[in-house]
N, C-alpha and C positions, 0 to 999 in steps of 0.2 A: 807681747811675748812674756811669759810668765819667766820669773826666775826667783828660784831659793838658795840664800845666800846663807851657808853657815858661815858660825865664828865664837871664839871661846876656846877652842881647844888647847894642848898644851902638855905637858910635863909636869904631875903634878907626885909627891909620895905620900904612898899608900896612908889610908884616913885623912887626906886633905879632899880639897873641894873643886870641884870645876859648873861655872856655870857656861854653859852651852847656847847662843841663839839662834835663831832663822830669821829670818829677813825675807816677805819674802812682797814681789813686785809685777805687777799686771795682771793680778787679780785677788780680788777675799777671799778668802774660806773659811771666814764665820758661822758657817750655813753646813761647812764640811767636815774632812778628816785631816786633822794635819797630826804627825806622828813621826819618832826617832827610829832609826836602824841601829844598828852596828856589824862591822863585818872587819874578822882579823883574816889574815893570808891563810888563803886554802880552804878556810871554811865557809859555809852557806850565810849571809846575811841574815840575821836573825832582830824580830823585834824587840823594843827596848819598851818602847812608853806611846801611846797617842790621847789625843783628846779632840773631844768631836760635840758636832752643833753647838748653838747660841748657849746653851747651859755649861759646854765645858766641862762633860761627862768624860773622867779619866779610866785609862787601862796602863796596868803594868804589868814585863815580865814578872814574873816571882822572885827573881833573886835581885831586884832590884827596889819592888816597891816600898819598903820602908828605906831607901836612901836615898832613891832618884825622886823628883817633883817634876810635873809638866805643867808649863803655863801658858794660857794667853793673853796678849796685849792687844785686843784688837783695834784699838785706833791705831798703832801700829805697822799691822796685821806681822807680828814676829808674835812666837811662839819660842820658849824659854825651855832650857831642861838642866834644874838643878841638880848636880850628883854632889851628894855628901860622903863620907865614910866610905870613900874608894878604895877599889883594891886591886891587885896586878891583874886578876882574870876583866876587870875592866877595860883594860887596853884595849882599841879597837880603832878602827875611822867609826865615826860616825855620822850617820846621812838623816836628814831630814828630810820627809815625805810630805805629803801633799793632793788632798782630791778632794772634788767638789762636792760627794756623796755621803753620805753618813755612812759608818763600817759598824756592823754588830757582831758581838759575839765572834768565833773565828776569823769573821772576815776581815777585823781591822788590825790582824797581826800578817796577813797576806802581803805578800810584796805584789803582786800583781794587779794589787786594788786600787793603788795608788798613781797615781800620772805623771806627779812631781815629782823631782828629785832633784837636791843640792850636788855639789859636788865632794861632799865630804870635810871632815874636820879631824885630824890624827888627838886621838886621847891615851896619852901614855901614862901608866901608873909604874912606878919602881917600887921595889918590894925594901 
């Protein structure tokens, strides 16, 4: 049974730092797409960051990629998401995603590309 386990979240103000992981267990996805969501109440889950195959080829939204980082640890198999210089539109759950396939271009910001999913991690920034 596959399971992705966040943790890191937190209560952090605005220009501090949170670092984010995944965990994740009964299977690698070294080979795959493992990748962040985020979703605040009412609105559509939107992506944040992924990285994908053995190279660790990274994507980010735009309003995030000079301050969020995405890592992998693969003997681990956890995947990391540093956010630096956060800020109240930050706020959000955040879900780590998960698929065995390489995602290009539009597809690797799809939610429906993905198979995994955590259960979330609350990221609260105060202004």
């Amino acid at each position: 049974q596959v399971q992705l386990v966040e943790s890191g979240g937190g209560l952090v103000q605005a220009g501090g730092s949170l670092r984010l992981s995944c965990a994740a267990s009964g299977r690698t996805f070294s080979s795959g797409t493992m990748g962040w969501f985020r979703q605040t109440p009412g609105e559509a889950r939107e992506f944040v960051a992924a990285i994908r195959g053995s190279g660790g080829i990274t994507v980010y939204m735009d309003s995030v990629k000079d301050r969020f980082t995405i890592s992998r640890d693969k003997a681990k198999n956890t995947v990391h998401l540093q956010m630096n210089s956060l800020i109240p539109d930050d706020t959000a759950v955040y879900y780590c995603a998960a698929d065995d396939r390489l995602h290009f271009g539009p597809l690797v910001r799809q939610i429906s590309n993905y198979q995994y999913w955590g259960q979330g991690t609350q990221v609260t920034v105060s202004s």
